[in-house]
C-alpha positions in Angstrom: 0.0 0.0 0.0 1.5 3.4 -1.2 1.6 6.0 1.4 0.6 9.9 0.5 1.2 13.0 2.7 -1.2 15.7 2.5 -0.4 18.7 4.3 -2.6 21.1 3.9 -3.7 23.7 6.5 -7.5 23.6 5.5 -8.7 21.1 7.6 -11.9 20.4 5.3 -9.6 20.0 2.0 -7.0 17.9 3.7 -9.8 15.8 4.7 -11.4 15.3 1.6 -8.3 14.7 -0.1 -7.6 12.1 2.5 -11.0 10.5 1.5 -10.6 10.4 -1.9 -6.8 8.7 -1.9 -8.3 6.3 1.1 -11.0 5.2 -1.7 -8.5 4.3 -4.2 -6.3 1.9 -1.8 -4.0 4.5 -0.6 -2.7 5.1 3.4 -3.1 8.7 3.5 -1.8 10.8 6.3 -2.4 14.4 6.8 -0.2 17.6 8.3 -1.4 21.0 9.5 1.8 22.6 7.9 4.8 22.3 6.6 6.7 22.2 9.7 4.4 18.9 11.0 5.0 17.8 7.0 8.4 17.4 7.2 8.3 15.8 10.6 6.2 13.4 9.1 8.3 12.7 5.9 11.2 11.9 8.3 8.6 9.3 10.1 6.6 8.1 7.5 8.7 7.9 4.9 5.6 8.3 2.0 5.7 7.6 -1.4 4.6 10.5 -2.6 3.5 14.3 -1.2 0.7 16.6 -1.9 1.6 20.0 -0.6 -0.6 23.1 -0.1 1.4 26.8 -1.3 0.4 28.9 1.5 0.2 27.9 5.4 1.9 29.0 8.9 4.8 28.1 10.0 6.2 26.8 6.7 5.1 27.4 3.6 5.1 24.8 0.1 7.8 26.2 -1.3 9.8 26.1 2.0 9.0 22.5 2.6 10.3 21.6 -1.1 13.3 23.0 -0.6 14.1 21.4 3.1 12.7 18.3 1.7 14.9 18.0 -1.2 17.6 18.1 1.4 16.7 15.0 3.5 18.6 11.7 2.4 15.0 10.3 2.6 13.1 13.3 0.4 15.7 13.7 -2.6 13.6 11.3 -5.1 10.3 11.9 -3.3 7.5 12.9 -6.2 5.9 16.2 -4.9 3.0 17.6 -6.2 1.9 21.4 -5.0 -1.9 22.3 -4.2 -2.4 25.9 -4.4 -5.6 28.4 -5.3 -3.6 30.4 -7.0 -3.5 29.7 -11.0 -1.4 32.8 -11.8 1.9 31.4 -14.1 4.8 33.1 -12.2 3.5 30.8 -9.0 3.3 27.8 -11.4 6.8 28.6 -12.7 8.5 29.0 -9.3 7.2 26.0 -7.7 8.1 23.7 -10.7 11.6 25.7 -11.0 12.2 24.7 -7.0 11.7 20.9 -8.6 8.5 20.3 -7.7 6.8 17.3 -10.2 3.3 18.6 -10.5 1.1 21.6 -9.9 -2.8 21.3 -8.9 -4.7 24.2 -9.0 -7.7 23.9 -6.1 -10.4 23.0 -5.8 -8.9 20.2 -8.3 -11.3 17.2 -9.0 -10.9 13.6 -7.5 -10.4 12.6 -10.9 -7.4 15.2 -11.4 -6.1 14.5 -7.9 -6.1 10.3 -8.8 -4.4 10.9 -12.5 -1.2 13.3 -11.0 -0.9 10.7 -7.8 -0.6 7.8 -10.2 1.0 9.3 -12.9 3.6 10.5 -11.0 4.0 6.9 -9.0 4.1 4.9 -12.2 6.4 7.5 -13.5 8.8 7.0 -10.2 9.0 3.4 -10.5 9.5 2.6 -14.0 13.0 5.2 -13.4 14.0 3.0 -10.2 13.8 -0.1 -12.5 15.3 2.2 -15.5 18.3 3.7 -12.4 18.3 7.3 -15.0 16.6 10.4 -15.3 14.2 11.1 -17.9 15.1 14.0 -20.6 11.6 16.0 -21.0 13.4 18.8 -23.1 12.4 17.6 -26.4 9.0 15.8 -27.4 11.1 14.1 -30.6 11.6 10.8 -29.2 7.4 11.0 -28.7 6.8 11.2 -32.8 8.1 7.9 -32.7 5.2 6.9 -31.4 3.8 8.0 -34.9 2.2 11.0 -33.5 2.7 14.7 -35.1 5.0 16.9 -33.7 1.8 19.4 -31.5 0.5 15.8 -30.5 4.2 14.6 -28.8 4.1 18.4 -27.9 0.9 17.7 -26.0 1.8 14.5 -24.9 5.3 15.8 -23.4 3.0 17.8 -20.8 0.5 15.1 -19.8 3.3 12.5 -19.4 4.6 15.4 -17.0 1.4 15.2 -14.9 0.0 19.2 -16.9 -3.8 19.2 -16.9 -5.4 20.6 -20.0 -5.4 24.1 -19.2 -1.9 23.8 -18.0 -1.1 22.2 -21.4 -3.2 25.2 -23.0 -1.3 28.2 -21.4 2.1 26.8 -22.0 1.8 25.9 -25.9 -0.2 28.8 -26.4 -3.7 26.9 -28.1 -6.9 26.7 -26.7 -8.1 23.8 -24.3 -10.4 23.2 -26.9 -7.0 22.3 -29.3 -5.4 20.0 -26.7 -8.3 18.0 -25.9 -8.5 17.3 -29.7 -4.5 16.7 -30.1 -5.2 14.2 -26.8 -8.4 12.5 -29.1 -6.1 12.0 -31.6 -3.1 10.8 -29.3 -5.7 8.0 -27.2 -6.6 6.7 -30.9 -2.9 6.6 -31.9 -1.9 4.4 -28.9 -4.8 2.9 -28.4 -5.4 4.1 -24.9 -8.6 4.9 -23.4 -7.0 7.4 -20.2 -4.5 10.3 -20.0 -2.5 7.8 -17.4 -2.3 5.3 -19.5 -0.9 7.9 -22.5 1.4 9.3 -20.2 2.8 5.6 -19.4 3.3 5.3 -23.0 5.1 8.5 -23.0 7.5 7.8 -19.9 8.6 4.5 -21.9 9.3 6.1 -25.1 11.3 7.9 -23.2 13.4 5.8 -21.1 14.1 3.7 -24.2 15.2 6.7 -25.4 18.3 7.0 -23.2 
């Protein structure tokens, strides 16, 4: 059973969030702030963390970098929960080396597909023992998709909802969810985790 962190200061969102991984077959475990988060990393060890922005004591950005410090937090997939959807917030906490970015109140559905995405994506590099090179989408047309589909499916495969995807090629939401039609038929997948997967193994075979 995979363990997730949630700290969160908002005890009705950490809750819910708590409910929602506990559904799926996940131990989930919450914090107050960062401070208690880290605590807990240290104890719990968890296999992943879901991290609100702004709280007391310690903030997301603060807990990111102190965790990235720990011998036990260095490979740790960390996904940050925030209200705010401006893009210099989104760019600072993925700079800091954060693997995702959830903008609440994010859906259970949205919540499930970053958590697993970023789990499948952290095992298949343990068994691969290398880093994966998301600088180019090349190695994705491969996969005999066009060069805005690997585009898209460069983001997804990084955990990027479709509004994320949107803002940082420049196209309407409308345009990716049509690339990602075209990119399900081309694999023959049926969900975004499942295209990512397919991604993330391109990929690695790549290097």
């Amino acid at each position: 059973m995979k363990t997730i962190l949630i700290i969160e200061d908002e005890k009705h969102t950490r809750e819910n969030l708590c409910t929602i991984l506990e559904m799926e077959g996940y131990r989930a475990i919450g914090a107050v702030d960062g401070q208690a988060g880290l605590e807990l990393v240290a104890r719990e060890r968890p296999d992943l963390v879901l991290c609100d922005v702004t709280m007391p004591r310690l903030d997301g950005h603060g807990v990111l970098l102190k965790l990235r410090t720990m011998p036990c937090g260095e490979s740790i997939p960390f996904i940050f929960l925030t209200a705010k959807s401006d893009r210099p917030d989104v760019r600072t906490g993925m700079n800091l080396g954060a693997d995702d970015y959830l903008t609440k109140p994010a859906s259970a559905e949205e919540v499930l597909a970053a958590v697993e995405t970023r789990l499948i994506r952290r095992q298949i590099l343990q068994k691969a023992q290398t880093s994966l090179d998301f600088s180019s989408s090349l190695p994705l047309e491969a996969l005999g998709l066009t060069p805005r589909e690997a585009e898209v499916l460069l983001w997804v495969a990084q955990g990027k909802t479709n509004a994320d995807v949107a803002a940082i090629l420049n196209m309407a939401e409308k345009t990716v969810k049509i690339h990602l039609c075209h990119v399900f038929e081309k694999l023959h997948v049926e969900t975004r985790t499942a295209a990512g997967l397919a991604a993330i193994e391109a990929l690695v075979r790549e290097n």
